[in-house]
C-alpha positions as CSV (number, residue, x, y, z in Angstrom):
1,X,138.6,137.1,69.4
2,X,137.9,134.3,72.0
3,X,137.2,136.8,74.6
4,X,135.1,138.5,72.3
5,X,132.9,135.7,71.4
6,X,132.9,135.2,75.3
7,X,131.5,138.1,76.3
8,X,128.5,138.3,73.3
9,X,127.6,134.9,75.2
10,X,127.5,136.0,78.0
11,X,125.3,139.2,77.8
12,X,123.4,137.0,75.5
13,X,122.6,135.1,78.4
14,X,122.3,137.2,81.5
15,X,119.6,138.6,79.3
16,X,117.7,135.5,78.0
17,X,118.4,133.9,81.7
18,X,114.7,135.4,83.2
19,X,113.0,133.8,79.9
20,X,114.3,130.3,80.7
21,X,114.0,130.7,84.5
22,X,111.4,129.0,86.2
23,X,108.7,131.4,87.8
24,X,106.3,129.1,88.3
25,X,106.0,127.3,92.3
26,X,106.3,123.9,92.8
27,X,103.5,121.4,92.7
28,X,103.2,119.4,95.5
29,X,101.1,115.6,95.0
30,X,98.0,115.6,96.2
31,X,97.0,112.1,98.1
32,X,95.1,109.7,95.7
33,X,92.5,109.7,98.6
34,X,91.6,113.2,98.9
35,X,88.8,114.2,97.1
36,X,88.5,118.0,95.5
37,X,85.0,118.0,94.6
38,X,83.0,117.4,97.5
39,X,78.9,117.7,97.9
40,X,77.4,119.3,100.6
41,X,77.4,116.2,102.7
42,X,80.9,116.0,102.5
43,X,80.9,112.8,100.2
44,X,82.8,112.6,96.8
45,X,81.2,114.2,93.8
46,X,81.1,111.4,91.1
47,X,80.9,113.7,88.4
48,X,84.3,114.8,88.6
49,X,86.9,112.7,87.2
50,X,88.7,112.3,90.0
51,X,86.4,111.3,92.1
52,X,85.0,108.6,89.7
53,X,87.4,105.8,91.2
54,X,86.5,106.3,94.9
55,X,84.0,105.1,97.4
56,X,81.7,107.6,99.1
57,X,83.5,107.1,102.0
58,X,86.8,108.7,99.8
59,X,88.7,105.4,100.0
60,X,90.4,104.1,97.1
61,X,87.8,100.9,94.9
62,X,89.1,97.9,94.3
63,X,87.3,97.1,91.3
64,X,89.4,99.2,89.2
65,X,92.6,97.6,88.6
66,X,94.9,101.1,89.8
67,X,93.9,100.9,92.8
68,X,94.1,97.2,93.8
69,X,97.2,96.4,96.3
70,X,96.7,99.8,97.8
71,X,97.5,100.2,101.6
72,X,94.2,102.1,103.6
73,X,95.7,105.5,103.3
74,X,96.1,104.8,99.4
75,X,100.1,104.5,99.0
76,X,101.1,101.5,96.9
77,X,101.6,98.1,99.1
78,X,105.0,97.0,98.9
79,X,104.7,93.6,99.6
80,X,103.3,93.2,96.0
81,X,105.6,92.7,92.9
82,X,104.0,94.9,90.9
83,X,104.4,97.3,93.5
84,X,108.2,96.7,94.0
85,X,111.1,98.6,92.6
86,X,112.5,96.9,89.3
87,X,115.3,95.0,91.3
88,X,117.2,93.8,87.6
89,X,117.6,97.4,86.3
90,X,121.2,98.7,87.4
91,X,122.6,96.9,89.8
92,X,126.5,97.4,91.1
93,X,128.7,95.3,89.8
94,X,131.2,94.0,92.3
């Protein structure tokens, strides 16, 4: 009976395993700094969302509070504590 129950589960799942398999690629993150939507000049198009929060240059602003303590090429700054790494969560006991 064990075997039997066995081998129901596992046709059941070598034909349910396509459904629950991943077909989709990868999505790799784009850089906060790179703007989609560009105009014909080549400077950000501010009616897109994600262009709202740059300069025309494509730099990150600073007068929105995400983007303060940003390094030029818009990774976060880790000389900042709200930038660091929670340092209290998990550590190894010895």
């Amino acid at each position: 009976m064990k075997n039997l129950k066995a081998l129901i589960l596992l046709a059941f799942l070598t034909f349910t395993a396509p459904v629950f398999a991943q077909t989709t690629p990868a999505q790799t993150d784009k850089d906060k700094t790179a703007a989609t939507k560009l105009k014909s000049d080549g400077t950000p198009d501010k009616r897109y969302s994600e262009n709202k929060k740059l300069k025309k240059d494509g730099t990150p602003d600073k007068r929105y509070s995400e983007n303060k303590n940003l390094k030029k090429d818009g990774t976060p700054d880790k000389r900042y504590k709200s930038n660091k790494a929670d340092t209290t969560a998990a550590k190894p006991k010895k």
